[in-house]
C-alpha positions in Angstrom: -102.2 -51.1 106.5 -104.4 -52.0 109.3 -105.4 -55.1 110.3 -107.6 -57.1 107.6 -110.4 -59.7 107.7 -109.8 -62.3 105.4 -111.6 -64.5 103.4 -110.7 -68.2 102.1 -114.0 -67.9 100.3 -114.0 -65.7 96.7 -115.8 -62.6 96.8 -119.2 -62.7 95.1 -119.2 -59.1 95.1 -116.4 -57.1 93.5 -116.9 -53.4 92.1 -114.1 -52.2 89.6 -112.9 -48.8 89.3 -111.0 -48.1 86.2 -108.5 -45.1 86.4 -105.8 -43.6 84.4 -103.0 -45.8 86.3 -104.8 -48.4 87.5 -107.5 -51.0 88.1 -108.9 -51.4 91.5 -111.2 -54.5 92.9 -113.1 -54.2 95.9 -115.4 -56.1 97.6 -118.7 -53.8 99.1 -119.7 -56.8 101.5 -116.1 -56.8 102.9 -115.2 -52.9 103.4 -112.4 -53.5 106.3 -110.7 -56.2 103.2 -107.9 -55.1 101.2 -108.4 -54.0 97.6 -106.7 -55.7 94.7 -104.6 -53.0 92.6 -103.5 -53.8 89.1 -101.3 -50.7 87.9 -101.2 -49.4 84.8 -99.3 -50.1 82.6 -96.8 -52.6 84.3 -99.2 -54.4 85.3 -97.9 -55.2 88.7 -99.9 -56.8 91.6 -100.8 -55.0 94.7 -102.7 -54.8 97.9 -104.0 -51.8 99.4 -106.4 -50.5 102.2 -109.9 -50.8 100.8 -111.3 -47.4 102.0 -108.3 -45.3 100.7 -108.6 -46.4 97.0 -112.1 -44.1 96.7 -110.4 -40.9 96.8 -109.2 -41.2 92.7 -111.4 -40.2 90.5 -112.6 -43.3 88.6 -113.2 -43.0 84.5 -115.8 -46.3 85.3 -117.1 -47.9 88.0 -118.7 -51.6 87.3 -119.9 -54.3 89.0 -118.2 -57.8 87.8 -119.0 -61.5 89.0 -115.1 -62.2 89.4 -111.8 -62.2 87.7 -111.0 -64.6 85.0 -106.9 -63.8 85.7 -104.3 -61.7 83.5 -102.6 -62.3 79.9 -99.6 -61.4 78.6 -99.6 -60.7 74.8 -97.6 -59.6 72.3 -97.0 -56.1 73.6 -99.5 -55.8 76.4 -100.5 -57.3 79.6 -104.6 -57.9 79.7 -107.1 -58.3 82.5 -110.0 -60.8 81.8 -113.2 -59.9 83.9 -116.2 -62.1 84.4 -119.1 -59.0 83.8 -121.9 -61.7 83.3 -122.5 -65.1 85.3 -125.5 -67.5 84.7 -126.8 -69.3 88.0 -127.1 -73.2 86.9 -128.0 -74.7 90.1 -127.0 -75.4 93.9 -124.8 -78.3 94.0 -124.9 -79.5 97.8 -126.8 -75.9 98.5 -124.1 -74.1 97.0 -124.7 -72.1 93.9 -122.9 -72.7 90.7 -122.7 -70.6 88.3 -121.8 -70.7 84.1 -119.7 -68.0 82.9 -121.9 -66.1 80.0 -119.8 -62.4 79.0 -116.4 -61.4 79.7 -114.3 -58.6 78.8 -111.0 -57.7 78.5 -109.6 -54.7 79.8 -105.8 -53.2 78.5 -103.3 -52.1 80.4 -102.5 -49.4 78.1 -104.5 -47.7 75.1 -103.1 -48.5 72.1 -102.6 -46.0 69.2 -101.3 -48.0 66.8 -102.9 -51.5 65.9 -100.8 -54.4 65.6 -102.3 -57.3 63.6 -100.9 -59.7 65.7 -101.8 -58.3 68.7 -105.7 -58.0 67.0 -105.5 -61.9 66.0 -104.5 -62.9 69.6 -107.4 -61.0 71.1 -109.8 -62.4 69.3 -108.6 -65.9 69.7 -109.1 -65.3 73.5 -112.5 -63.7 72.5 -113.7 -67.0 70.7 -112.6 -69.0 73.2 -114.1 -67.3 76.0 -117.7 -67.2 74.2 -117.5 -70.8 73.2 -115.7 -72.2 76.3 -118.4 -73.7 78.8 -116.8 -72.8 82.2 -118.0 -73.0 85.3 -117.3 -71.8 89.1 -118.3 -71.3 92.5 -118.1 -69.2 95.2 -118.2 -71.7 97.8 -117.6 -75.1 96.7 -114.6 -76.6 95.1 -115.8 -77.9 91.4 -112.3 -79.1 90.4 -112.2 -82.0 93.0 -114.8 -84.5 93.0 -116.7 -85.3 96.3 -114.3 -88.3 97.3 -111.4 -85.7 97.1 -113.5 -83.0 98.9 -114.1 -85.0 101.9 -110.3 -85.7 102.3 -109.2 -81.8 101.6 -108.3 -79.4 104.1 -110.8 -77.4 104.9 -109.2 -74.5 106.6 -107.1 -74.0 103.0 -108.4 -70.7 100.6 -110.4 -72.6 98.2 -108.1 -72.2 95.2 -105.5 -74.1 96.9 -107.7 -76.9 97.6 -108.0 -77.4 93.6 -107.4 -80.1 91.7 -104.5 -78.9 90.1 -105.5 -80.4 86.3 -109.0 -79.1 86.3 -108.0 -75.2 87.5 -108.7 -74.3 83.7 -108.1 -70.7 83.9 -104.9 -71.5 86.4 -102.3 -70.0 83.9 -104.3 -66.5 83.8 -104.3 -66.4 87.5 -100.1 -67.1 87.7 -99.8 -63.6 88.7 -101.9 -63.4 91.7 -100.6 -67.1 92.4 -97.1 -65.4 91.9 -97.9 -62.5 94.1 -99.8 -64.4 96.6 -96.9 -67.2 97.5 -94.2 -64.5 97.1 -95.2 -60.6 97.0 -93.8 -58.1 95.2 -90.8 -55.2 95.7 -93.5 -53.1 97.8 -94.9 -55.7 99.6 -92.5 -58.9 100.2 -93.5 -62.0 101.4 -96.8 -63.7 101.1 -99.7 -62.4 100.8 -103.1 -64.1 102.0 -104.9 -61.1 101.4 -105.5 -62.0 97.2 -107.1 -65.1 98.1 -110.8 -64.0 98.2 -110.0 -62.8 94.1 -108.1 -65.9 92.8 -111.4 -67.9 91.4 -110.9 -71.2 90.3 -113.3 -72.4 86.9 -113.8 -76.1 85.2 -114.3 -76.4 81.6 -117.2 -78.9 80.7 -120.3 -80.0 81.6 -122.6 -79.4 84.6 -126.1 -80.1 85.0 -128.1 -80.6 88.0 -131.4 -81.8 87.6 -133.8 -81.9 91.0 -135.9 -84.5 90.1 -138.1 -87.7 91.5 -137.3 -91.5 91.4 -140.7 -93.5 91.7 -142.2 -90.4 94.0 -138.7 -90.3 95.8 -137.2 -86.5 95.8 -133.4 -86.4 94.6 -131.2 -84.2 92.7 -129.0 -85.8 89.8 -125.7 -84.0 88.9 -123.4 -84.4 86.3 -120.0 -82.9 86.2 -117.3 -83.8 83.2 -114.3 -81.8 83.9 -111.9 -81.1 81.2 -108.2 -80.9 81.7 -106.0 -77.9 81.0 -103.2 -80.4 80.4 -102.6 -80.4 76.7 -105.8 -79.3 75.4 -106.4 -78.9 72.4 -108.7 -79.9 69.2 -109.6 -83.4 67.4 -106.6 -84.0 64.9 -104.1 -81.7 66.3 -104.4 -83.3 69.8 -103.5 -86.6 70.0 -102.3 -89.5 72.6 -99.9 -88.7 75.3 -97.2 -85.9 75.7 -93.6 -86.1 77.6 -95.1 -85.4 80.6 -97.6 -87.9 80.7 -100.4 -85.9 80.3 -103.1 -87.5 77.6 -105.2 -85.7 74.8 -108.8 -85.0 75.5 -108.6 -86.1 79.2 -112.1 -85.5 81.1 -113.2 -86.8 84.3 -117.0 -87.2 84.5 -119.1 -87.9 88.0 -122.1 -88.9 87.9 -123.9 -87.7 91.4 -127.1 -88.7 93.3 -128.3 -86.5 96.2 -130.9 -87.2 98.7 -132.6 -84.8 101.3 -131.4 -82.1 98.9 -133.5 -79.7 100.3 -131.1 -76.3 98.9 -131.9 -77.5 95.3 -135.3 -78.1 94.8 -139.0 -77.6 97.0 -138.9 -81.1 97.0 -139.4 -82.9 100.5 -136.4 -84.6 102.0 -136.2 -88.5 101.8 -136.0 -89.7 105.5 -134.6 -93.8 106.1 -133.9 -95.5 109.4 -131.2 -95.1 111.7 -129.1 -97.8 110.0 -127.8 -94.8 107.8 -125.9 -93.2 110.7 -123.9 -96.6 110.3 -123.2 -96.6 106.8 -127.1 -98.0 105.7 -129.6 -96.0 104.4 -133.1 -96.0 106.0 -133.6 -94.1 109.0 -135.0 -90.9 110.3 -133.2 -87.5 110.1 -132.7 -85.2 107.1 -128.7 -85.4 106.8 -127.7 -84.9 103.0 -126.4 -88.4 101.3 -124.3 -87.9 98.3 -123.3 -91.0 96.1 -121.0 -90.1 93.3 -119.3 -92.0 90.7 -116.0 -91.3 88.7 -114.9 -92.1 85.1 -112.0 -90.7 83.4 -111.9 -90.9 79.5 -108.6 -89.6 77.6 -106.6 -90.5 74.7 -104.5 -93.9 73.9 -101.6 -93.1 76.3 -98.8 -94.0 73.5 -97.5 -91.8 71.1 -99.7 -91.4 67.7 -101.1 -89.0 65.5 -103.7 -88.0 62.6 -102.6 -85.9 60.1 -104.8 -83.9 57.6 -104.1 -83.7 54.0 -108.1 -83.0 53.2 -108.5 -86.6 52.4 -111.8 -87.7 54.6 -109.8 -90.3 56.8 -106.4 -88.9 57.6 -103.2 -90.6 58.1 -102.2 -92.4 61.0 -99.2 -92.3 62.3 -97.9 -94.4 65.4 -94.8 -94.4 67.0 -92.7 -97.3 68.8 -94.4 -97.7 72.5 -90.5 -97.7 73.5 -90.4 -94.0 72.8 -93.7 -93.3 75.0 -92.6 -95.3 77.7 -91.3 -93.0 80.3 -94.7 -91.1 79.2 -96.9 -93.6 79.6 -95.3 -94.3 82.9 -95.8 -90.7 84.2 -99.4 -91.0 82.8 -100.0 -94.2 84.6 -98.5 -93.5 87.8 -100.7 -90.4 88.6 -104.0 -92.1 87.5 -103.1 -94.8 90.1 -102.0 -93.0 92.5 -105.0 -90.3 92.3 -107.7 -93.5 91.2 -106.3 -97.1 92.5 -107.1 -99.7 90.4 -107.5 -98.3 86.8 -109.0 -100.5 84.0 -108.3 -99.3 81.1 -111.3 -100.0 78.5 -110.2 -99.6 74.8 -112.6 -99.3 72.4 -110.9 -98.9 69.0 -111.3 -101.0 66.0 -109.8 -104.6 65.9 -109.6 -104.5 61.9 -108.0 -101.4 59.6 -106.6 -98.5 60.5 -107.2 -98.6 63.9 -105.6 -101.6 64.6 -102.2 -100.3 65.0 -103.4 -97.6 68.1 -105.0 -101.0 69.6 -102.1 -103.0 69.6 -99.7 -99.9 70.3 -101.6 -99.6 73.4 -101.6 -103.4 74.1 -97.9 -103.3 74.0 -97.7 -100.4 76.4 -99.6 -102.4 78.9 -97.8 -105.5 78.2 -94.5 -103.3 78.9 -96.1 -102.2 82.5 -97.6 -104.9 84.1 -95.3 -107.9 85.5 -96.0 -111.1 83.8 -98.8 -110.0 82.0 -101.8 -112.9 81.6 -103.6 -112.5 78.0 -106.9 -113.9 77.7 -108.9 -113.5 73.9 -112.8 -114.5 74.0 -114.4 -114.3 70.6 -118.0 -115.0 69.4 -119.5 -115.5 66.0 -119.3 -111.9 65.2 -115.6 -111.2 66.3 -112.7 -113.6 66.7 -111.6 -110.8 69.3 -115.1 -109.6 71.1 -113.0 -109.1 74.3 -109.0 -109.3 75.2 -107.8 -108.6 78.7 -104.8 -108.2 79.9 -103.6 -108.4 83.8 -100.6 -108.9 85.5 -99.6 -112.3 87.0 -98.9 -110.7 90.5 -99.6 -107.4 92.0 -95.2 -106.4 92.4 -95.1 -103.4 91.6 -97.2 -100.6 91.1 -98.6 -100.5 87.0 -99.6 -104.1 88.3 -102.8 -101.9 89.2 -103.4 -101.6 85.5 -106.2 -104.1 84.1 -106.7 -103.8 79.8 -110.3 -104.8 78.5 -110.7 -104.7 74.4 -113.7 -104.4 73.3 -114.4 -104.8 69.7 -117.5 -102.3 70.1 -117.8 -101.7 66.2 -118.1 -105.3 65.3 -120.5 -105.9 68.3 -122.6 -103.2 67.4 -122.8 -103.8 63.7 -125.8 -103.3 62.2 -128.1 -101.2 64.6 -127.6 -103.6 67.5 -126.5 -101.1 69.8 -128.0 -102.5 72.9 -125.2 -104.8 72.5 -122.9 -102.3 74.0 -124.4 -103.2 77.5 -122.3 -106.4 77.1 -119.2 -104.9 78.3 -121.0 -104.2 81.3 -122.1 -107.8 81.7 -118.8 -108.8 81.2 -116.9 -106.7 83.6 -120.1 -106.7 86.5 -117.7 -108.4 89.0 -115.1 -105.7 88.7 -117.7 -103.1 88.5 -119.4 -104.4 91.9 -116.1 -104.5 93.6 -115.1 -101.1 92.2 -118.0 -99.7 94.3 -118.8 -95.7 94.8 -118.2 -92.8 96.9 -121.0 -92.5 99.9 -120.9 -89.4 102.1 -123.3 -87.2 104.8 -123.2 -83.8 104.9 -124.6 -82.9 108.6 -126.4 -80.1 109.0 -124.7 -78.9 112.1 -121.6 -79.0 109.6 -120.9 -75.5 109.5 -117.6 -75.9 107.2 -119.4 -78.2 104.8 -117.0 -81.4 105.2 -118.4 -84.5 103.8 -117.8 -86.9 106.5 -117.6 -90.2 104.3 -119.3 -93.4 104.8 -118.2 -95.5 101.7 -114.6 -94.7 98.8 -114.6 -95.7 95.2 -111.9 -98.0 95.2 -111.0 -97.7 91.8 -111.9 -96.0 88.4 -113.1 -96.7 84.5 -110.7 -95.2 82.1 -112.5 -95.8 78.9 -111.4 -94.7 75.2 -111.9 -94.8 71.3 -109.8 -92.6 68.7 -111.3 -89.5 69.4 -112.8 -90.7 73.3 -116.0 -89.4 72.3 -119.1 -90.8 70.4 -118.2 -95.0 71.4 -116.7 -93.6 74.8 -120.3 -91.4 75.9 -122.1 -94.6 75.4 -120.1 -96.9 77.2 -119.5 -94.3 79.9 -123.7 -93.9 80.5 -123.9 -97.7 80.5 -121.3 -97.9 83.3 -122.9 -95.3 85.2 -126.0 -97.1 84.7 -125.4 -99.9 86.1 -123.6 -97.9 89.0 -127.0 -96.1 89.6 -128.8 -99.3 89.5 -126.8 -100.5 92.6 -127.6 -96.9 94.0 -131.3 -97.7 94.4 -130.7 -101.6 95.2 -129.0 -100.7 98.1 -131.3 -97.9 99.4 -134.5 -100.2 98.9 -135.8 -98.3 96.0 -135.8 -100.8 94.0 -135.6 -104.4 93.4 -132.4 -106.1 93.1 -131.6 -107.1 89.4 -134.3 -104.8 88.1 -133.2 -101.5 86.4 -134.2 -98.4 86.7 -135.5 -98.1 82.8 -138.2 -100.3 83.8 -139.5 -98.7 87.1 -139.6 -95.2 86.2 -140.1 -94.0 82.6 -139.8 -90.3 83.3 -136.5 -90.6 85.2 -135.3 -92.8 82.3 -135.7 -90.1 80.0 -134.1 -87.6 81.9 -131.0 -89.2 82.7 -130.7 -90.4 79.2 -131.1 -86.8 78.3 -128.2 -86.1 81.0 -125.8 -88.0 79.6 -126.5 -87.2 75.6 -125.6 -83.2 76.6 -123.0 -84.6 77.8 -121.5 -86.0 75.0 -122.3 -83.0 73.0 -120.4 -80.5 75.2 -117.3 -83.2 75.4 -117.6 -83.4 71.8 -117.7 -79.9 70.6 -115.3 -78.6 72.7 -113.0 -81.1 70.9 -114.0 -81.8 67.2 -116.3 -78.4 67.1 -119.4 -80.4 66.3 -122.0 -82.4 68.7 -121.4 -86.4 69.2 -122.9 -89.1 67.1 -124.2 -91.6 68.6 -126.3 -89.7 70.8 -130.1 -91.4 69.5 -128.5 -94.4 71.6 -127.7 -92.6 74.4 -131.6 -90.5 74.4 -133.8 -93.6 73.0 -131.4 -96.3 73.8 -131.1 -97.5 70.1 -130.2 -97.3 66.9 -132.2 -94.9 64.5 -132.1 -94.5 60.5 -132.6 -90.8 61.4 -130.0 -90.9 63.9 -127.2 -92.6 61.5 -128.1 -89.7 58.9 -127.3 -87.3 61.7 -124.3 -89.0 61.8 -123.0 -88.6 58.3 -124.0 -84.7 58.8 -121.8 -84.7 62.1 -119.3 -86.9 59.8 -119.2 -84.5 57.0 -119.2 -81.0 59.0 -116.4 -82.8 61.3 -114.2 -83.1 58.1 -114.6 -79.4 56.8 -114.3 -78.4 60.3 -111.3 -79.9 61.7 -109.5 -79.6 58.2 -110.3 -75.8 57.8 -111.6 -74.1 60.9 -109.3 -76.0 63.6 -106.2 -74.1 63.3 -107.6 -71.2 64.7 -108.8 -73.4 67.5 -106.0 -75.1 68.8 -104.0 -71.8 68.8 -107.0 -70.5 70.9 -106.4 -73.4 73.3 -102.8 -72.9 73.1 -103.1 -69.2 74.2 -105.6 -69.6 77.3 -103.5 -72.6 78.4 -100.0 -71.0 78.2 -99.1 -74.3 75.9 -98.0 -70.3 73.9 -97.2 -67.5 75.7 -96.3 -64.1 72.9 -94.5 -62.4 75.7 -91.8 -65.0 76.1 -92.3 -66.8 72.7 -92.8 -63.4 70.5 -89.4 -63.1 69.4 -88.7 -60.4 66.3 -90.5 -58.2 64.5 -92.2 -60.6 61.6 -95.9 -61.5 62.2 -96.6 -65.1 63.4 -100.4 -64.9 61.4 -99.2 -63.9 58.0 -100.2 -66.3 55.6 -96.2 -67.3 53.8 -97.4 -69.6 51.2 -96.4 -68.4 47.5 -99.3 -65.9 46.2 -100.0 -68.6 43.5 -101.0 -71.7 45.8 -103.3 -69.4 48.0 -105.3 -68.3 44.3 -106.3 -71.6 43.9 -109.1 -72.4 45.5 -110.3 -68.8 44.9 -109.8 -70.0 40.9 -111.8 -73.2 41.7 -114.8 -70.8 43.0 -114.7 -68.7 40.0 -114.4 -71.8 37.2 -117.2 -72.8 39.1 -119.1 -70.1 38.8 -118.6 -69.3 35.6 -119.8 -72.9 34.6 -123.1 -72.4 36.1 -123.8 -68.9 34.8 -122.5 -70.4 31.4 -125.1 -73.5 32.0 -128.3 -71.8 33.5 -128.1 -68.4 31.5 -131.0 -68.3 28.8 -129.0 -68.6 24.9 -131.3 -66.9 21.7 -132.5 -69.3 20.2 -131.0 -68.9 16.6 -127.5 -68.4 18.9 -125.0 -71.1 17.9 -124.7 -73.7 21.4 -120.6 -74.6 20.1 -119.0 -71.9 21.7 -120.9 -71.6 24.7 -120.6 -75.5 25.4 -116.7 -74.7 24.4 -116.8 -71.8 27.3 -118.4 -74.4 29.8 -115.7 -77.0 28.8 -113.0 -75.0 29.5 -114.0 -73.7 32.9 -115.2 -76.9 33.8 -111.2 -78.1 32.7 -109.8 -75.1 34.7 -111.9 -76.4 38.1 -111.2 -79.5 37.7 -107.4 -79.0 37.6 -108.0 -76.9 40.9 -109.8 -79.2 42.5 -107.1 -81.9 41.9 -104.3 -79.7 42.8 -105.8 -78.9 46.2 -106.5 -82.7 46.9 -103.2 -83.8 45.5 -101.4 -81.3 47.7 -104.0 -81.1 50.6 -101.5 -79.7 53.4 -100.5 -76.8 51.9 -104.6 -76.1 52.2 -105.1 -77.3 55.8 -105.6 -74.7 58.4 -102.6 -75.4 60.9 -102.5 -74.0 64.4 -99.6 -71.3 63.9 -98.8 -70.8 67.3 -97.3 -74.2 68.3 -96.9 -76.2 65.0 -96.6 -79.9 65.1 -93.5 -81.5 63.7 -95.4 -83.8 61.4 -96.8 -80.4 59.7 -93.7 -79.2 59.0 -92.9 -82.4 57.3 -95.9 -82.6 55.3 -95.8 -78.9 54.1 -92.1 -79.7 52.8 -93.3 -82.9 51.6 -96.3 -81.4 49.8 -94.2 -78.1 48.5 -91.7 -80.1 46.7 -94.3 -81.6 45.2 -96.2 -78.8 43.9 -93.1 -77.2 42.6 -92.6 -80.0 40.3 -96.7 -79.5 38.8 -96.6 -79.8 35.4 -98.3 -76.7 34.7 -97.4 -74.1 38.0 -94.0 -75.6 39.2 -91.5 -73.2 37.5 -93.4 -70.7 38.7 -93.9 -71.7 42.2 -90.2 -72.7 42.4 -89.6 -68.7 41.5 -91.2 -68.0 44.3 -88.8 -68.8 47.3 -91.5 -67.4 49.9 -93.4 -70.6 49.8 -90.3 -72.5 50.9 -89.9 -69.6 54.0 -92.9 -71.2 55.2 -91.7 -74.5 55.7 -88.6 -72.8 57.9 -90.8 -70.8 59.8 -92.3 -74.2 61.0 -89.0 -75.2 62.2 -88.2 -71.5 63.3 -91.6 -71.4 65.4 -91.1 -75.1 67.3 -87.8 -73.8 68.1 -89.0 -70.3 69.8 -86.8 -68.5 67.5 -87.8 -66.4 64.2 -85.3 -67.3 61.2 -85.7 -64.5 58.3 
């Protein structure tokens, strides 16, 4: 092969030529580059001389935005292609861009379809269409811009991710594979696959080139999603062995000036004092101030488990057993973070009183000599507690808990009284501080040289870190952004921002309630609640019976659809991989309950039915009303009894994620099994049927990898 250009940048231009034993990439713009051979159908990696590979005769040639990576099924390997990409914005005069349409292409045609095979490509499918991912071709998303300006530059850009928020990393293992160590053909490393591995976020970005009282700036929101055990509302929970937490998102909040790339708008121009650190002085260099929150679940080790009743049950285990997790957890926070103050938001009363003090106890565990301190008001005997270490020994002395009993404080349409918190906590806020940088324009490799570091970070959380989380999250960043314009001179200090500019008000109000809707859905399938305090800043009656829609469209949702879902996230993540998992013959989708419990909701839908034909249906009227009110009695009888089967022995009717079952499931179905083979009225039947009980083994078989028949 003769001697290649390379790229550290991905290719924004790749052609694909499909052939009989192989798919080839190329990149027009970059003719003397090597092209990136996928044969079929092994599906091994290679490299090869770009202008040799147009001599085969291609079945299709296409133009793609970029390669999404490769996926090993149940019998066949799979490439997914990026065909459609939605420009969103330039982020520091780089474009980004939101994937719209993929496709995914075989390695072999099959002749015989395999249900299993079917299921697993639709899973990745729905996923792809509902997943909001984003990428670039020449800025790193995954890191925010305090990590950026400390990254090595001269790196491809993939290896300068942050290795948590490289969502599609697991579908790129085999160029990463081939890349660090070859192949048979072509040993070694191989630099040359750089320019195709493209790195995508899952979340939220919008970038919004706007004014602040006639002031040109661009305002940028970023919530990054983790690919560390992903997954949905109820089958997601706290903290995992390796420390990583549930529905863990890191959200910057970004303020550019003399953003020129993004907007028509003019530059702002301050004094020279900026060159120092201060802005205010002439010249047009970029300034970038960006603030980070994290948000994830209680690090401890809890659960929520569906049995179709509207609140499920909790489940908490000993924080002895999450220790060395919560450890894990904690130590990479700090060490990527600093300081982390860890805001809890859950309930001080009912259920939710054992993750709060489960989480307490964690902290209590960590820190050395921890110092409690209760404040209460005549609303809450426990409106804040902290807790903080005596001495800064160790480490987890970095570790600073703040309760706050948001629920009680916000009783009763006070919402505004969730700004509080950020009363309380201003000191600590104002010490925490932000990230400052310049891009100069001479500044070729686009390093932000930085003028200011956020010296530590917010991590805030409720039970599901989403509706009380969003609005406590905008208040903090709030107040951040107030700062912002104090220190520029925009503003007055102690004055906010809602007061001196309505329009901008609105729009970063607006900002931050999309915000919680993408965080939201992606987790419970349903927008946040909450979000007419977020957009108007207070409570609403129309915005609390938006709320009970959320509430009850949550609860049919995450009972009945969510199964699918997790094993969706499961599959993208490699949490499942069918290729090494897939063992035997049987089919991992095949619904083993007994015949009998799957006809009974089906029965309910019928009774029911027949109970309003039987009422709305027009009688004669000489016809005798006894034996049609006798029909409707029955039926009525018969639905009722199916109604209160289904509720009495709710998890044998949840929708469980097949693919990686959790061990309280298989519990419950036993649980629920026994208890349906001893119905009054079904049970000798049921027990007959010993393929209901399989069910409960292939729980056990499936968390174990192997298939017991």
């Amino acid at each position: 092969m003769a001697h290649l250009q390379l790229s550290k940048w991905p290719y924004r231009d790749i052609n694909i030529r499909v052939n009989n034993d192989s798919y080839t990439f190329i990149s027009p713009s970059s003719p003397d580059a090597p092209a990136l051979i996928i044969d079929r159908p092994t599906g091994d990696v290679r490299l090869s001389d770009g202008s040799l590979n147009h001599a085969k005769r291609a079945t299709r040639v296409s133009s793609i935005a970029g390669i999404l990576g490769v996926i090993q099924l149940r019998l066949d390997k799979y490439v997914v292609v990026i065909n459609k990409a939605q420009p969103v914005g330039r982020l520091k005069g780089h474009m980004v861009y939101k994937v719209i349409t993929t496709e995914i292409l075989p390695m072999r045609e099959r002749q015989i379809r395999d249900p299993d095979e079917d299921t697993f490509i639709e899973l990745l499918k729905t996923f792809l269409t509902s997943g909001p991912m984003y990428f670039s071709y020449s800025i790193d998303l995954t890191n925010s811009f305090q990590r950026q300006s400390q990254a090595d530059s001269s790196q491809p850009l993939w290896m300068r991710t942050d290795d948590r928020f490289f969502f599609n990393k697991h579908l790129q293992t085999d160029f990463i594979n081939f890349r660090n160590r070859g192949s048979r053909s072509q040993p070694g490393t191989q630099p040359g696959i750089d320019p195709f591995i493209l790195p995508c976020i899952f979340g939220m970005f919008e970038i919004k080139p706007t004014t602040f009282k006639s002031t040109p700036l661009t305002l940028v929101l970023i919530t990054r999603r983790s690919r560390y055990r992903g997954g949905t509302r109820y089958f997601t929970r706290g903290v995992d062995e390796h420390g990583h937490a549930a529905n863990y998102n890191e959200t910057e909040q970004i303020v550019i000036f003399n953003d020129n790339t993004s907007s028509g708008l003019q530059g702002y121009t301050g004094s020279s004092d900026m060159q120092s650190g201060k802005f205010g002085a002439s010249g047009q260099d970029m300034q970038i101030f960006a603030y980070v929150q994290t948000r994830g679940s209680v690090p401890t080790y809890w659960a929520e488990i569906n049995s179709l009743k509207y609140t499920p049950m909790l489940q908490v285990r000993s924080p002895d057993a999450a220790f060395t997790a919560a450890r894990r957890h904690f130590d990479e926070q700090i060490r990527i973070y600093g300081d982390n103050y860890l805001i809890n938001l859950v309930n001080s009363k009912g259920r939710e009183r054992k993750v709060k003090e489960s989480y307490e106890q964690m902290v209590q565990t960590l820190v050395t000599a921890p110092k409690e301190r209760t404040e209460a008001d005549r609303i809450s005997d426990e409106k804040y507690k902290l807790i903080s270490p005596d001495a800064r020994a160790q480490e987890f002395d970095r570790l600073h808990y703040v309760y706050f009993d948001y629920h009680a404080e916000t009783k009763g349409m006070n919402m505004h009284k969730a700004y509080d918190l950020v009363k309380r906590l201003a000191n600590e806020i104002d010490a925490q501080g932000y990230f400052r940088g310049v891009d100069m324009p001479a500044n070729r490799e686009g390093v932000i040289e930085a003028r200011g570091f956020q010296r530590s970070v917010m991590r805030t959380n409720c039970m599901d870190c989403l509706d009380r989380t969003n609005v406590v999250q905008s208040n903090f960043a709030r107040h951040m952004l107030d700062q912002v314009f104090w220190e520029l001179g925009l503003m007055p200090r102690g004055t906010s921002f809602r007061d001196e500019d309505p329009a901008f008000e609105f729009l970063f109000r607006n900002l931050w309630a999309d915000n919680a809707d993408v965080v939201s859905k992606a987790y419970s399938g349903t927008g946040a609640m909450k979000t007419d305090v977020t957009r108007m800043g207070k409570r609403t009656k129309l915005g609390a019976l938006q709320d009970g829609r959320i509430g009850v469209t949550r609860y049919f949702k995450n009972n009945f659809l969510d199964g699918p879902r997790q094993d969706a996230y499961d599959l993208f993540l490699g949490s499942y991989q069918p290729g090494v998992t897939n063992i035997g013959t049987s089919l991992v989708f095949m619904d083993r309950r007994p015949v009998l419990i799957q006809s009974i909701p089906y029965l309910l839908a019928f009774s029911v039915f027949i109970v309003l034909v039987g009422i709305f249906t027009k009688r004669e009227p000489t016809a005798s009303a006894l034996p049609i009110r006798l029909f409707i009695l029955f039926w009525t009888v018969v639905s009722l009894w199916c109604l209160n089967f289904i509720l009495t022995h709710g998890m044998l009717y949840v929708n469980w994620p097949r693919l990686n079952p959790r061990p309280y499931a298989t519990e419950g179905y036993t649980e629920h099994y026994a208890k349906a083979r001893k119905a009054p009225l079904i049970g000798q039947l049921v027990a007959k049927h010993e393929r209901g009980l399989s069910t409960a083994r292939y729980l056990n078989a499936e968390e174990g990898k192997k298939r017991i028949e």
